[in-house]
LOBA-256059 format. One record per residue (C-alpha): residue number from 0; z, y, x. Coordinates in steps of 0.5 Angstrom, whole numbers. Each point is the difference from the previous one (the first is absolute). Layout:
// LOBA-256059
SITE  num      z      y      x
SITE  NUM      Z      Y      X
...
//
This chain:
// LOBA-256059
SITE  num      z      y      x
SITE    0      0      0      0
SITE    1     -2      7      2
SITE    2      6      4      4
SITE    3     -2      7     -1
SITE    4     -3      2     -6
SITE    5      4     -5     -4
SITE    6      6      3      3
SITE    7     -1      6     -1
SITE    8     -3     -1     -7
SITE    9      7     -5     -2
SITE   10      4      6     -1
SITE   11     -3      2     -5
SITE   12     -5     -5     -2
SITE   13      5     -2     -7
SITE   14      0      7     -3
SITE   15     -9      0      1
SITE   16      0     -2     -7
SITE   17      3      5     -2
SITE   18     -3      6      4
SITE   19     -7     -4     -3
SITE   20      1      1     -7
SITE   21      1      7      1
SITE   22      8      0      1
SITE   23     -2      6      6
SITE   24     -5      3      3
SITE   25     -1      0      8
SITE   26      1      8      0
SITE   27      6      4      5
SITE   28      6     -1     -2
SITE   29      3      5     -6
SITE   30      5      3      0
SITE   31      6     -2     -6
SITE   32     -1      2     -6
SITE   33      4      6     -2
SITE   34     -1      0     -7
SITE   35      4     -6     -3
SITE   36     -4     -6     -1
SITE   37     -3     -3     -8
SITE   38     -1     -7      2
SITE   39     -3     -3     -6
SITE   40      4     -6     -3
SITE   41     -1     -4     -7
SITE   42      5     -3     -4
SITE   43     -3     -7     -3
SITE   44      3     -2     -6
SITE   45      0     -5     -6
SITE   46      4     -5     -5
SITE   47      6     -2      1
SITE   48      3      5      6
SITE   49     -5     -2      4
SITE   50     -1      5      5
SITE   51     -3      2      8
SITE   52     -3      6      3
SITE   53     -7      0      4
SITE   54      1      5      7
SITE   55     -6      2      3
SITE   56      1      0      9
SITE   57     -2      2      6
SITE   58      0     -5      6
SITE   59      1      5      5
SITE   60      2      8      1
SITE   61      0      5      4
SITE   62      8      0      2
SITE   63      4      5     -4
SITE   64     -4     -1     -8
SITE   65      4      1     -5
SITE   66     -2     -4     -6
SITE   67      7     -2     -3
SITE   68      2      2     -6
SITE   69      7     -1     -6
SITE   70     -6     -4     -4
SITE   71     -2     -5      5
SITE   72      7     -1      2
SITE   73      3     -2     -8
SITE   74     -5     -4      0
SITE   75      0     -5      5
SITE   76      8      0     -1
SITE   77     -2     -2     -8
SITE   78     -4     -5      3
SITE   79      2     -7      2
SITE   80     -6     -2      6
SITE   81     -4      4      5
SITE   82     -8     -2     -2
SITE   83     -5      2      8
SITE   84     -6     -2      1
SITE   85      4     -5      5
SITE   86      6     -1     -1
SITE   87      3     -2      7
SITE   88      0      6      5
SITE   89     -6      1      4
SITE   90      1     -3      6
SITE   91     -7      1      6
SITE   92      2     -6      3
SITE   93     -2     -4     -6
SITE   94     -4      5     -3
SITE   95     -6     -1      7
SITE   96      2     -8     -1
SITE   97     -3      1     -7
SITE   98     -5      3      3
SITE   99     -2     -5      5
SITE  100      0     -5     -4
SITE  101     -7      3     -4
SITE  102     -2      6      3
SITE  103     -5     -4      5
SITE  104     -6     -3      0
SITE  105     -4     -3      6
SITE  106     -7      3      2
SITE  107      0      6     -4
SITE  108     -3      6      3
SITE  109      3      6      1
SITE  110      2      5     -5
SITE  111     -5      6      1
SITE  112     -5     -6     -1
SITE  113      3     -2     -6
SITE  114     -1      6     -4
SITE  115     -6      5     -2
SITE  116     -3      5      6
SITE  117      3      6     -3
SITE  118      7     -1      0
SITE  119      0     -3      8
SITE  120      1      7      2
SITE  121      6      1     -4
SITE  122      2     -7      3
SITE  123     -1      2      7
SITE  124      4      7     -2
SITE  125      6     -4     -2
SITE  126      0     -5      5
SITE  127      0      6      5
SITE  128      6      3     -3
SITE  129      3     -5     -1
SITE  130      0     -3      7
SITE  131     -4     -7     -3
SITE  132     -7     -4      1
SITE  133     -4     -4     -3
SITE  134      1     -5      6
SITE  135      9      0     -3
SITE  136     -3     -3     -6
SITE  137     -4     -6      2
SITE  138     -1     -5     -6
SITE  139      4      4     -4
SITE  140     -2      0     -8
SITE  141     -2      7     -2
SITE  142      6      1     -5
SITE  143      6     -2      6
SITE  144     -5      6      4
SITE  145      1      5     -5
SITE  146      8     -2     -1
SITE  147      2      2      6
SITE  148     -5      6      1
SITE  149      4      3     -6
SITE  150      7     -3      3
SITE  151     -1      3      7
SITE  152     -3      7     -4
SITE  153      6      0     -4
SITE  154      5     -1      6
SITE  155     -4      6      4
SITE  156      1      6     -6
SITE  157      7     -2      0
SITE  158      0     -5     -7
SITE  159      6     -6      1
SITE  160      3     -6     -5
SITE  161      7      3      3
SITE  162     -1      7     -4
SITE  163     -4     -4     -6
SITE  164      3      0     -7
SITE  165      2     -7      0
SITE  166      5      0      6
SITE  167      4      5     -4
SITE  168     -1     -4     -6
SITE  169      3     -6      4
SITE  170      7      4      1
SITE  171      0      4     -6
SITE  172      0     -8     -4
SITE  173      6     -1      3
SITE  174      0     -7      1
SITE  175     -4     -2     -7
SITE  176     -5     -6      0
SITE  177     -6      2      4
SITE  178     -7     -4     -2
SITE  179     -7      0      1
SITE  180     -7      1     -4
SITE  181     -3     -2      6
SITE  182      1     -4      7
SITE  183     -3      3      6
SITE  184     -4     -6      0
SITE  185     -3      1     -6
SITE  186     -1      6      1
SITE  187     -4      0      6
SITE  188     -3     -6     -4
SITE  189     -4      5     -4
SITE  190     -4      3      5
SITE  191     -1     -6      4
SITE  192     -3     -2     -7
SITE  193     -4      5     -1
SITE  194     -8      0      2
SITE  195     -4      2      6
SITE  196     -4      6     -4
SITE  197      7      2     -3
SITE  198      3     -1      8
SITE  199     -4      4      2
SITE  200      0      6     -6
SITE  201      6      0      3
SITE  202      0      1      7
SITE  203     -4      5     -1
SITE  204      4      4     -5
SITE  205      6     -1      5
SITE  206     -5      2      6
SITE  207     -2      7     -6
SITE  208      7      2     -1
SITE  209      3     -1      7
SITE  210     -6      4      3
SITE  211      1      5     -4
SITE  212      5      6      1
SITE  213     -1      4     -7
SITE  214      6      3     -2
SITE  215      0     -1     -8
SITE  216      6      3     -3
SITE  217     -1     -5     -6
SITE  218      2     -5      5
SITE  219      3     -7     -3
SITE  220      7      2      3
SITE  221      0      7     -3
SITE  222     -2     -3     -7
SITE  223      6     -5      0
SITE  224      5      5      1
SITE  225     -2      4     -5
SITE  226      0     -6     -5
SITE  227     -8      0     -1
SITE  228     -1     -6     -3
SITE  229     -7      3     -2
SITE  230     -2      2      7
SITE  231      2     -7      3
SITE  232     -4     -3     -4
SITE  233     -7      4      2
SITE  234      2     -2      6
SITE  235      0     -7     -2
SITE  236     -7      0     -1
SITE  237     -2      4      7
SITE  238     -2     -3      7
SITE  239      1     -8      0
SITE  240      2     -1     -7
SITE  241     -5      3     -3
SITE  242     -4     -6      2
SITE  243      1     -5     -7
SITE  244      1     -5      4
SITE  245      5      3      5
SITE  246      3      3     -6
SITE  247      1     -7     -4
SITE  248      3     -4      5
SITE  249      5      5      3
SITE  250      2      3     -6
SITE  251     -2     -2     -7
SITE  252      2     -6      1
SITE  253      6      0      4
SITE  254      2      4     -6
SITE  255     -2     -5     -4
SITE  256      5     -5      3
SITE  257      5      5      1
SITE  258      0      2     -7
SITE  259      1     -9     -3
SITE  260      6      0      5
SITE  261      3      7     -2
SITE  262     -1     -3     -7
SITE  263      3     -6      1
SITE  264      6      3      3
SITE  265      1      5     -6
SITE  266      0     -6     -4
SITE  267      4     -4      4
SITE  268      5      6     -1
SITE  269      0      3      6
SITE  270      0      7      2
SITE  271     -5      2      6
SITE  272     -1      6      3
SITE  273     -6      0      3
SITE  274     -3      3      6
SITE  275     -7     -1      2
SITE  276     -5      4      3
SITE  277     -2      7     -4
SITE  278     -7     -3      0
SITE  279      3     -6     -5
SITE  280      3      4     -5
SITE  281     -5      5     -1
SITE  282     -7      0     -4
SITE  283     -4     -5     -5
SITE  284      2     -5      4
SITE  285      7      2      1
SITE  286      6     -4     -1
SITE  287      3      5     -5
SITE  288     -6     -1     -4
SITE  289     -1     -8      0
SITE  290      7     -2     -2
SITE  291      0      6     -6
SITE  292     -7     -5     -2
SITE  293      5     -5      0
SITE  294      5      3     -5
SITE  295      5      3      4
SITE  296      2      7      0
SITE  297     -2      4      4
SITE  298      2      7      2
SITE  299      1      5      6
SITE  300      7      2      2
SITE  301     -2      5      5
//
């Protein structure tokens, strides 16, 4: 296994997911936020007492956001579980196992020759940026690739799990049950299953976005603080996920399967609070919209 490039990639390689279902954008680190924050939540209701909260995150923040809020601390204490999208703590160590085990295929070529002419120089800028190479990525699938530009972008402009929601979410639970809508291997199983035409979209939508170095005020980070749930869901429909089959594979259907679990957890009498990437409780596609089909009620508490 590689040294250099995987080091560097591991330490950061657990929040990648995250960083590409637009939890930040690879831009200089902000300031905190001096206004109070609007972090959106829901509160899921339905007979019978039933009820849980859907919380949208951000794997990764600059240091000294401020994004909590009295709602969101009622909340979890009135709920009897933590519900992430991986419910053990995101581990490097485990995380570049994982991606090991999937990410390699013997022969491939290099990524600038796996995708199309117009974005090599976009690839070529951020390798040169990055301190990366084709050569370091020697028989790695298109998907591991543009996991770890993203990882490594994110690390560079000041992004860490360490600062995300989910470490204070931990210790704001106070020892209540902690589970997983997902595992890392599942996870990374996604994009592992995902096909040569939808790898490649994505290596070069990753290539678009790191090489870019727009300042969009309307960023990702600046709507989930604002509680714009509408403006996330536009950005849900931007770069790679304005692919159809990138956009079904990463989000609708893991929303599907999140929402049956979040159903059966309500109907077993649980209370779940929530808390998943923003991209995954925003939009049509969204989970406050799929659980509302399914007869909860559905209703925004902040």
């Amino acid at each position: 296994m590689k040294t250099g490039i995987w080091k560097k990639a591991c330490a950061g390689i657990a929040l990648a997911v995250g960083l590409l279902l637009g939890a930040c954008r690879n831009e200089p680190q902000p300031p905190a936020p001096a206004a109070e924050s609007h972090v959106a939540l829901w509160e899921v209701t339905g007979p019978g007492g039933a009820r849980g909260w859907l919380f949208g995150t951000v794997h990764a923040l600059p240091e000294g956001t401020r994004w909590t809020r009295p709602a969101i601390a009622q909340a979890l204490g009135a709920a009897d579980r933590l519900v992430f999208e991986i419910g053990e703590p995101l581990d490097a160590k485990i995380a570049g196992e994982a991606l090991g085990r999937l990410a390699f295929t013997r022969g491939l070529p290099p990524p600038s020759e796996r995708i199309d002419p117009a974005y090599r120089g976009k690839l070529a800028a951020v390798y040169k940026d990055l301190s990366l190479t084709d050569a370091q990525f020697r028989d790695e699938e298109s998907w591991a690739v543009a996991l770890q530009i993203s990882a490594i972008a994110g690390q560079k402009h000041g992004m860490s799990p360490d600062n995300g929601v989910e470490p204070e979410l931990r210790r704001m639970a106070k020892g209540k049950l902690v589970t997983g809508l997902e595992t890392i291997d599942s996870q990374f199983g996604i994009f592992d299953r995902l096909g040569d035409r939808e790898q490649k979209v994505l290596l070069e939508q990753v290539a678009e976005e790191a090489s870019s170095d727009k300042d969009d005020e309307q960023d990702i980070l600046a709507l989930w603080l604002r509680g714009d749930d509408l403006g996330i869901a536009r950005e849900s429909e931007t770069g790679f996920l304005a692919d159809p089959g990138l956009h079904e594979a990463l989000l609708a259907a893991r929303n599907r399967n999140w929402t049956g679990q979040i159903d059966a957890m309500l109907k077993a009498g649980a209370h779940p609070f929530v808390a998943v990437g923003a991209a995954h409780v925003s939009g049509m596609d969204g989970l406050p919209r799929m659980l509302a089909e399914r007869g909860w009620t559905v209703r925004r508490v902040q």
